[in-house]
C-alpha positions in Angstrom: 4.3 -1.2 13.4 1.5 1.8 12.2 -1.2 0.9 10.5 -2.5 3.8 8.5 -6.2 3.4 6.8 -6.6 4.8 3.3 -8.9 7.3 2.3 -11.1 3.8 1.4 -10.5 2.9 5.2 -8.3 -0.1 4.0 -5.4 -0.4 5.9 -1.7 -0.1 5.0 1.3 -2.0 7.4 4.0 0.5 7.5 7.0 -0.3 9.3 10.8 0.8 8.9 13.0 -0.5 6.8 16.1 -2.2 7.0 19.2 -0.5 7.7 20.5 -0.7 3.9 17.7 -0.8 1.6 16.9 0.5 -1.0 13.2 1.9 -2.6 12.0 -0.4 -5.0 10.8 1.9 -7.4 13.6 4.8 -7.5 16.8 3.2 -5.9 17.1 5.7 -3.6 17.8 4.8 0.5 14.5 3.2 1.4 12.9 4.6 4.9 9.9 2.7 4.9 7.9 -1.3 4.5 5.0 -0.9 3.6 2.3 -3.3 2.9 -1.1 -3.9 1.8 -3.9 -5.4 4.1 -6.6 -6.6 2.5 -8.6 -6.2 -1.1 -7.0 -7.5 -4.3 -3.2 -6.2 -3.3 -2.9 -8.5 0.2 0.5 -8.7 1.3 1.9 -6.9 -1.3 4.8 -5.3 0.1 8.0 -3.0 -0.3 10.9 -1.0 1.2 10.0 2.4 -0.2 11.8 5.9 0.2 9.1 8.7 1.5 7.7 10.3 -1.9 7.3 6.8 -3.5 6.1 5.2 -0.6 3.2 7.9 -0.7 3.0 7.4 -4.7 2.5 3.3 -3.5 -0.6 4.4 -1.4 -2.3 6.6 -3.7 -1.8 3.5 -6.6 -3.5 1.2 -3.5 -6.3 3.7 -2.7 -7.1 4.3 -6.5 -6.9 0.3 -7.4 -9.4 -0.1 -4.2 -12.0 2.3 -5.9 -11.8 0.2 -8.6 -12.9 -3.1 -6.6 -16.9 -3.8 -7.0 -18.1 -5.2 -3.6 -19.9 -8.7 -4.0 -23.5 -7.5 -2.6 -23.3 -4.7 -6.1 -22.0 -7.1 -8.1 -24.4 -9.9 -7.2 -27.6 -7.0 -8.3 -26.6 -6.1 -11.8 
């Protein structure tokens, strides 16, 4: 398994898929699992073909940018 850190240094599991799957999002042979570490989206997880599995990660990245850390939150 690869673990590949974001542009936000939060890490994303990618492993192969299973002989036979399909992408989630397209229906299309599915190369890839790949799953979220950490923030909001823990252990959310797929079997992804290549261009949506790199449309999954920038959707993860961008909803990580989102997330306000604790130590701002708690200075408003």
């Amino acid at each position: 398994m690869l673990n590949v850190q974001n542009e936000l240094r939060q890490p994303v599991s990618i492993d192969f898929a299973p002989v036979g799957s399909v992408c989630e999002w397209c229906g299309k042979p599915a190369l890839q699992t790949l799953a979220v570490i950490g923030g909001r989206g823990h252990n959310e997880c797929g079997y992804f073909c290549s261009g949506c599995g790199k449309e999954f990660i920038r959707i993860v990245a961008s909803d990580l940018r989102r997330e306000i850390p604790a130590e701002t939150a708690a200075a408003r």
